[in-house]
N, C-alpha and C positions, 0 to 999 in steps of 0.2 A: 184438736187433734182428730184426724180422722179415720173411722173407727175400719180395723183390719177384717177379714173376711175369713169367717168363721169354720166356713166350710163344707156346711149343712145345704140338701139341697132347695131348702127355700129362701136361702141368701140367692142362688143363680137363679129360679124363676121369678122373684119378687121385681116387679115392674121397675126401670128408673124412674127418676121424678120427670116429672110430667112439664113440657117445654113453654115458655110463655110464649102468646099468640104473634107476640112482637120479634123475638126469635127466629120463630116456624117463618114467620114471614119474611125476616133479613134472609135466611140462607135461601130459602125459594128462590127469590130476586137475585141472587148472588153467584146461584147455580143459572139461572138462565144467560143473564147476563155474558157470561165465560166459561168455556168448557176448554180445561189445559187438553190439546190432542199432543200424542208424541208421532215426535216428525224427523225424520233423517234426512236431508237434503245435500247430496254430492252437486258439487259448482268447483267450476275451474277455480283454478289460482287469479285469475282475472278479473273472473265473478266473485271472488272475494275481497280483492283489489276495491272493486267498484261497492260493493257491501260495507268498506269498513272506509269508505268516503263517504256517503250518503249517510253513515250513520255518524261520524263526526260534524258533518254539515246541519245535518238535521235534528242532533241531541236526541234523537230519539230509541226507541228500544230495537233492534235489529227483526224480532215478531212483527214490530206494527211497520216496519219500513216492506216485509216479504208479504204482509197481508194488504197494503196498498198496492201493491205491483200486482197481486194475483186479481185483484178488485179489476185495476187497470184492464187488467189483457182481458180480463171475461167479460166487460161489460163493453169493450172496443168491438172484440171480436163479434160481439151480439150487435152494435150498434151498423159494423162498417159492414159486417157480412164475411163470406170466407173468400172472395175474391179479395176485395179490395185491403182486406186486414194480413191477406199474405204478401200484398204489394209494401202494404206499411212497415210489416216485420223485415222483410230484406231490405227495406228503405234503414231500417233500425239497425242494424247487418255491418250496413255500411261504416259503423262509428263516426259519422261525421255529424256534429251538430248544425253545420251549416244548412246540409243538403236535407237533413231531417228538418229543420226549422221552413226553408223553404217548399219540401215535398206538404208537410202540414197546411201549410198557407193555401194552398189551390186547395183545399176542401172546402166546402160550400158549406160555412156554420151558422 
């Protein structure tokens, strides 16, 4: 049974027990790892449309499908430059997978 708190104030300064090293070291890891950020994100009815297709297709968690896409556009946007990544976005504009499938193709990979 575990013992009630007494009252006195060297029950509140008296150290907790002290963490084993194997512990200290999971939560370290655990905390770098993942950091929950709170996030509010407004998106059409559309963009949710297409959200809640990707994430039945993909089984995956709806976080790791908007943190792929954000991966996506920043490391395009870095790779293509800002000419050519606003050519690709209006190409992406377009909704047509055909014309997107072909626009992609004439890039030199």
């Amino acid at each position: 049974m575990p013992r009630l708190f007494d009252g006195s104030i060297n029950e509140l300064t008296k150290p907790s027990r002290p963490k084993k090293p194997e512990e200290k070291a999971k939560l370290i890891s655990k905390d770098l790892k993942k950091e929950k950020k709170q996030k509010t994100l407004y998106i059409s009815l559309d963009m949710n449309r297409k959200l809640i297709e990707l994430y039945g297709e993909e089984g995956r968690r709806q976080s790791a499908i908007v943190e792929d896409a954000v991966n996506l556009y920043y490391y395009l946007k870095m790779a293509l430059g800002e000419k050519k990544f606003d050519e690709l976005l209006s190409a992406v504009k377009r909704e047509d997978p055909e014309f997107l499938r072909d626009y992609i193709s004439r890039f030199k990979l």
